[in-house]
C-alpha positions in Angstrom: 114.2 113.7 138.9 118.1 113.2 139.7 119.8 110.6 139.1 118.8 107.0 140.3 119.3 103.6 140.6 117.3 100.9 138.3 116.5 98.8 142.0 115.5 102.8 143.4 113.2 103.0 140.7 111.3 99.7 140.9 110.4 100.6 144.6 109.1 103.1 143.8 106.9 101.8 141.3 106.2 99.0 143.5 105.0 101.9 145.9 102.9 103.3 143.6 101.5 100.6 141.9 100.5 99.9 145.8 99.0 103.3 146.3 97.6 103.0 143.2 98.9 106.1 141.5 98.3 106.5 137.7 100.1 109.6 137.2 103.1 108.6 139.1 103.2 105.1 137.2 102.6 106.7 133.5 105.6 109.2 134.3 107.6 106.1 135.1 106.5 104.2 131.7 107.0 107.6 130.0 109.2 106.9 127.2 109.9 110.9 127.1 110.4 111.1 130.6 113.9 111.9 131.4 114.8 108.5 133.4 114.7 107.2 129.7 117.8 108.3 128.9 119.1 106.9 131.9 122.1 104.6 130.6 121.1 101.8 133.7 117.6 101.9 133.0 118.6 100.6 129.1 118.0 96.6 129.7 117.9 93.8 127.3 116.8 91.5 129.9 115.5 93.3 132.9 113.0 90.2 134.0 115.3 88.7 137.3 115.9 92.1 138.7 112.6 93.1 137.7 111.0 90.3 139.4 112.7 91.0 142.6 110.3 93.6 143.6 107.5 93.7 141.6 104.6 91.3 141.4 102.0 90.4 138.4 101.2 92.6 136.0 103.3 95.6 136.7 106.4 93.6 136.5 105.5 92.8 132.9 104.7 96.1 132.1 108.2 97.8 133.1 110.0 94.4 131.5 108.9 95.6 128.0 109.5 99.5 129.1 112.8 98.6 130.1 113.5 96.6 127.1 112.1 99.2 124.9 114.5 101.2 126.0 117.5 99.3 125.2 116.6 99.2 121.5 115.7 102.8 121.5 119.0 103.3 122.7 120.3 100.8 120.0 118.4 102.5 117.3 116.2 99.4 116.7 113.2 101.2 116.7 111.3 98.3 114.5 112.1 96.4 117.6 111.4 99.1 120.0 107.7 98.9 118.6 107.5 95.1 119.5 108.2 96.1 123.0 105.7 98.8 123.5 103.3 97.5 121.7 103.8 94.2 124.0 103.4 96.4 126.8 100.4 98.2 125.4 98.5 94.5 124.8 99.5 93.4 128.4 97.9 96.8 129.7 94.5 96.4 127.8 94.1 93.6 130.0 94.6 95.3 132.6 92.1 98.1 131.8 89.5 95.2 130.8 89.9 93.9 134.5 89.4 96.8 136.3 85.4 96.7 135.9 85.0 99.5 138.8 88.1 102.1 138.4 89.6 104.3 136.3 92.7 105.1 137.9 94.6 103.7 135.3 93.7 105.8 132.6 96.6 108.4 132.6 99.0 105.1 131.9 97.0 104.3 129.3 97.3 108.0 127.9 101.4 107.3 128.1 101.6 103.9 126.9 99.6 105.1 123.7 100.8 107.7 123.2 104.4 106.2 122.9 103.2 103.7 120.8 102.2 106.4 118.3 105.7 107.9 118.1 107.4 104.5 118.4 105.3 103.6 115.5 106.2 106.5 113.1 109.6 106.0 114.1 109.7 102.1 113.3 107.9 103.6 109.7 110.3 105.9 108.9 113.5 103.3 109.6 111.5 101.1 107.0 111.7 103.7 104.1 113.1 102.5 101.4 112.7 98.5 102.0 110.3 96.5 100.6 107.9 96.4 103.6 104.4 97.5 103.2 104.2 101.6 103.8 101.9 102.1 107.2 102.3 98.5 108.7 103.5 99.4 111.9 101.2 102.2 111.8 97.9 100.3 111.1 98.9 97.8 113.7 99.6 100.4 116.3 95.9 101.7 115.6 95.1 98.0 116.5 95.9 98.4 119.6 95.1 102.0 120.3 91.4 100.2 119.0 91.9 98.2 121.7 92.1 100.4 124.3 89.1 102.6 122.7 86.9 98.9 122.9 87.1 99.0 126.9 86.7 102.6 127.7 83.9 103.0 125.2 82.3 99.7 126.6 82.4 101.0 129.9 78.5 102.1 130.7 78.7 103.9 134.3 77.6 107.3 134.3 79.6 108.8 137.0 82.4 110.7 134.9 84.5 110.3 138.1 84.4 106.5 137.8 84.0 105.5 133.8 86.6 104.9 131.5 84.8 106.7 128.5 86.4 109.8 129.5 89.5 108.4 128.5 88.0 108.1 125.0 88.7 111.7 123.1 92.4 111.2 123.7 92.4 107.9 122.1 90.6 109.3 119.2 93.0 111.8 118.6 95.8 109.5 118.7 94.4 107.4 116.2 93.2 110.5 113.8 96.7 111.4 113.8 97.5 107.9 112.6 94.8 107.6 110.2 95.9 111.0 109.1 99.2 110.2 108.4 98.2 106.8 106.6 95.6 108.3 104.9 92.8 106.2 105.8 90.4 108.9 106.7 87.0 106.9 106.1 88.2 105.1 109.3 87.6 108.2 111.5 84.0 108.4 110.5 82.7 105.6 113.3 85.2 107.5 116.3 83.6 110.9 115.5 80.0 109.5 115.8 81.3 107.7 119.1 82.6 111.1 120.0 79.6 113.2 119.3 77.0 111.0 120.8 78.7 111.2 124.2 77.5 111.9 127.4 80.8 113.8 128.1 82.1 115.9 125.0 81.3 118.6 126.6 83.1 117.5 129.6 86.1 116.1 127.9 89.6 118.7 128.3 89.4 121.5 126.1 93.3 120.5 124.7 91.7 117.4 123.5 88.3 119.1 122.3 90.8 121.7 120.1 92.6 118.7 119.0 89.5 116.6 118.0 87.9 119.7 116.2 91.1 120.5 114.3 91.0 116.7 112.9 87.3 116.8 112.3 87.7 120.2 110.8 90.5 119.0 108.3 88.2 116.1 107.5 85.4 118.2 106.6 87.7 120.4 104.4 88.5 116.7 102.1 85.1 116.3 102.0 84.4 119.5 100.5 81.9 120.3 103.5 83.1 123.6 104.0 80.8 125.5 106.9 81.6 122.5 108.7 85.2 122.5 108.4 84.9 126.1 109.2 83.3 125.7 112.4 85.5 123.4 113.4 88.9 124.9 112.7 87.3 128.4 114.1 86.8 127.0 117.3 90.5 124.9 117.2 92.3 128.7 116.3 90.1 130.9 118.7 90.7 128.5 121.9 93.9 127.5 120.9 96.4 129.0 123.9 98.2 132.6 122.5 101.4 130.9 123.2 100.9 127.9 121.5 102.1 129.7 118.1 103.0 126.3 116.4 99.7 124.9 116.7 97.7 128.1 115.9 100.4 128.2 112.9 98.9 124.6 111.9 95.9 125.3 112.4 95.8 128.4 109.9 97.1 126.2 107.2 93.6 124.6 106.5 91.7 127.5 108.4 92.9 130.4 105.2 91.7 128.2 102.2 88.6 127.5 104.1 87.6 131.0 104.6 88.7 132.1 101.3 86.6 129.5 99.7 83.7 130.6 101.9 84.0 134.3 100.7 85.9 135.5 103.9 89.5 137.1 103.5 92.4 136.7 105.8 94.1 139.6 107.3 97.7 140.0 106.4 98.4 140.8 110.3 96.9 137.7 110.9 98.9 135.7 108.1 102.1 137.8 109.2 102.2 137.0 112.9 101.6 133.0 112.2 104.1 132.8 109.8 101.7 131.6 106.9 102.3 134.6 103.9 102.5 132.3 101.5 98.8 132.9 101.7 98.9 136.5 100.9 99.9 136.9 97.5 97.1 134.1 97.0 94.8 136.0 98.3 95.7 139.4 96.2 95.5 136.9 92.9 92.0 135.6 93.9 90.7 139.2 95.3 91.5 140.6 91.6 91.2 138.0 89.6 94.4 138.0 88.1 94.6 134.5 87.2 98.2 135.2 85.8 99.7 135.9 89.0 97.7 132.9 90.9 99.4 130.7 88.6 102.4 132.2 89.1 102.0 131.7 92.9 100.5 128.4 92.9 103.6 127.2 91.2 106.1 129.0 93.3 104.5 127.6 96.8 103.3 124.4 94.9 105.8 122.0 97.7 104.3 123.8 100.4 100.8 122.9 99.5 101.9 119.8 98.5 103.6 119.1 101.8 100.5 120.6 103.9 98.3 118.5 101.9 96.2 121.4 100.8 97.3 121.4 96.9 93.9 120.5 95.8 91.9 122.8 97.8 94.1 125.6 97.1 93.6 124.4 93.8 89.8 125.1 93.9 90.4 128.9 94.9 91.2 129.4 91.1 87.6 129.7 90.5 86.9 132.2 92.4 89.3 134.3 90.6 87.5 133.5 87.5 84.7 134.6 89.2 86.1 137.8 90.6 87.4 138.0 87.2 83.8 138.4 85.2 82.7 140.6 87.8 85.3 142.8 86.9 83.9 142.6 83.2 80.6 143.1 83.8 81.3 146.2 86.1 83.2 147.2 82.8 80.8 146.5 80.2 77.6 147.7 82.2 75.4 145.3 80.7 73.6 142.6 82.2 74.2 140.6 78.9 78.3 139.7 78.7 79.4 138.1 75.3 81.6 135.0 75.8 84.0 136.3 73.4 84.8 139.4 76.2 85.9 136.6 78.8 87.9 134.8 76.5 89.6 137.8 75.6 90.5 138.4 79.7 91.1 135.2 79.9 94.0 135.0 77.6 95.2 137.9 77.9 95.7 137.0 82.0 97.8 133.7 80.9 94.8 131.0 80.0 96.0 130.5 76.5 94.6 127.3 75.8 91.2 128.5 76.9 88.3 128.4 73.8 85.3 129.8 73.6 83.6 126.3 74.6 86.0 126.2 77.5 84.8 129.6 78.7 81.2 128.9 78.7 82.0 125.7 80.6 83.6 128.2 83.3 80.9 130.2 83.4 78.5 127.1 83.5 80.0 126.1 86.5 80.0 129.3 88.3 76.0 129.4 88.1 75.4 126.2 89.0 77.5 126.6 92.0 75.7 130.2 92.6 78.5 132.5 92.0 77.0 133.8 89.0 73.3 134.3 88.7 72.0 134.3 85.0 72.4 131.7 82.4 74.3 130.9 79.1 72.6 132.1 75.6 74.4 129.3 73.4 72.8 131.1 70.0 74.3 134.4 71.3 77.0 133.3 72.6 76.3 135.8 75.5 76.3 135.1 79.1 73.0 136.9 80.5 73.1 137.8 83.9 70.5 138.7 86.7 69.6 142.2 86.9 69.6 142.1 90.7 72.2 141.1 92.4 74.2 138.8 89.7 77.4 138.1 91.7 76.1 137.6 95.0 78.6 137.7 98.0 80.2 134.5 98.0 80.0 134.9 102.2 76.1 134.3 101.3 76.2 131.2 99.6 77.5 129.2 102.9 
């Protein structure tokens, strides 16, 4: 688009608003379209030129665009947020009138999705003051809720004419808030809303890798690891080749996910994505060198930390213990280990504050989780282990 006048600009929403066109309209609510930056367009009180040439409800609607605007452009984004999310109430009415159409939903897609960003943008000018951390945030999910309410509510069938195919990309929106606010729990009733759909099958396949990459990384929280596997599998593999930064992201809870499920990243794979961090990791667990996976869990601790994968990297250590005894049983060639031999590895490898009680509590865990298959003599203080097949592949166990 060149250059235009504000009064060019509201005829042609006039004429599309006539037409009705909703992808024309949302690019002219964009907030990240480039009219935005449009000095002209930057209005703290738009409403008598506005009114000019637009009639009821679209005049309202571009009132609080172009106002939202004008505090963007004063760095008021707390008061940017008022705006948007104004115009975002004032649209959900709209939406909730139109009980035969669906033209509107790419505005809704727009208007939603700049409420999201306004949002964290409003959030991160608040740092540091007393106000409540996530505010804004939870109150944009209000109205993203809002919007969800009338498309799911909508019960035609024809995908050409409901509003429930607008759903998916409302969920995502508001996983990436609940994400971010950590209020996970919330996403349980939008991925059973999701899942029992007539259309996810239908729905875009950007939105479909975006939903499973949420779901995915909610299944890895909740320890359901096959899940979470299937889930960020099918985010990676359909995720576009170009699309590094995503495919980068999604790797980031994909590795520990695999690793925990017996399977081990290639370093090609880790290379090209720009995720080695992962590498040495994987070397540690592979030998059991518990030594050098502390050393590497400390040295890239900020990264997990950041990533929000400390704990579940965390969890990797005991499959190093258990690559570990599998070592010392290959060593020993005897199906019955004594405690004392683990300990002994186990210090030696940097777990000086490890007793013999602690050991057997290590090994205890291993079998009951079915990494090791055999059981603890406590009068021997010997670990006796299956003749046939006592470390099973941990590939098996999922």
């Amino acid at each position: 688009m060149n250059y235009m006048s504000l009064s060019h600009y509201l005829q042609l929403v006039e004429r599309y608003w006539k037409t009705p066109d909703g992808y024309k309209l949302a690019t002219f609510l964009s907030l990240r379209h480039e009219h935005a930056a449009y000095g002209n367009f930057q209005q703290e009180s738009p409403e008598g030129l506005v009114e000019r040439f637009l009639c009821a409800p679209i005049d309202e609607f571009v009132c609080y665009h172009l106002k939202c605007l004008y505090y963007i452009a004063q760095g008021d984004f707390q008061e940017a947020y008022q705006q948007q999310s104004a115009l975002t109430q004032a649209f959900i009415k709209l939406l909730q009138s139109q009980k035969e159409e669906n033209w509107s939903l790419p505005i809704m897609y727009t208007v939603c999705l700049d409420l999201r960003l306004v949002a964290q943008q409003a959030e991160q000018q608040r740092v540091g003051s007393n106000a409540k951390p996530g505010e804004i945030l939870e109150k944009a999910a209000e109205c993203l809720m809002g919007c969800f309410r009338v498309c799911a509510a909508d019960n035609r069938s024809s995908e050409e004419d409901t509003k429930r195919i607008g759903m998916l990309a409302l969920v995502n929106q508001l996983f990436k808030v609940y994400f971010r606010i950590n209020k996970l729990h919330l996403c349980k009733p939008l991925i059973r809303a999701i899942d029992s759909s007539p259309f996810k099958d239908t729905f875009s396949l950007s939105q479909q890798i975006t939903y499973r990459y949420f779901v995915g990384r909610k299944a890895m929280f909740d320890s359901d690891y096959k899940l979470a596997d299937n889930y960020l599998t099918y985010a990676f593999e359909n995720c576009h080749r170009s699309s590094r930064k995503n495919k980068r992201l999604i790797l980031i809870y994909l590795v520990p996910v695999k690793m925990l499920l017996g399977y081990i990243p290639s370093k090609y794979v880790l290379e090209k994505y720009d995720v080695i961090q992962f590498w040495d990791l994987v070397q540690a667990v592979v030998q059991g060198n518990l030594k050098l996976f502390d050393e590497i869990f400390e040295r890239h601790e900020s990264f997990f930390i950041k990533c929000g994968i400390y704990l579940i990297v965390d969890k990797l250590k005991i499959i190093a213990y258990r690559n570990l005894f599998r070592k010392i049983y290959l060593m020993l060639n005897s199906h019955q280990i004594p405690v004392e031999a683990l300990q002994t590895a186990l210090v030696h490898l940097g777990q000086t504050d490890v007793d013999l009680d602690e050991t057997e509590c290590i090994v205890a865990n291993l079998i009951y989780e079915g990494k090791i298959k055999g059981y603890i003599s406590h009068q021997h203080k010997k670990i006796v282990v299956s003749k046939q097949n006592p470390f099973p592949p941990l590939s098996s166990l999922s």
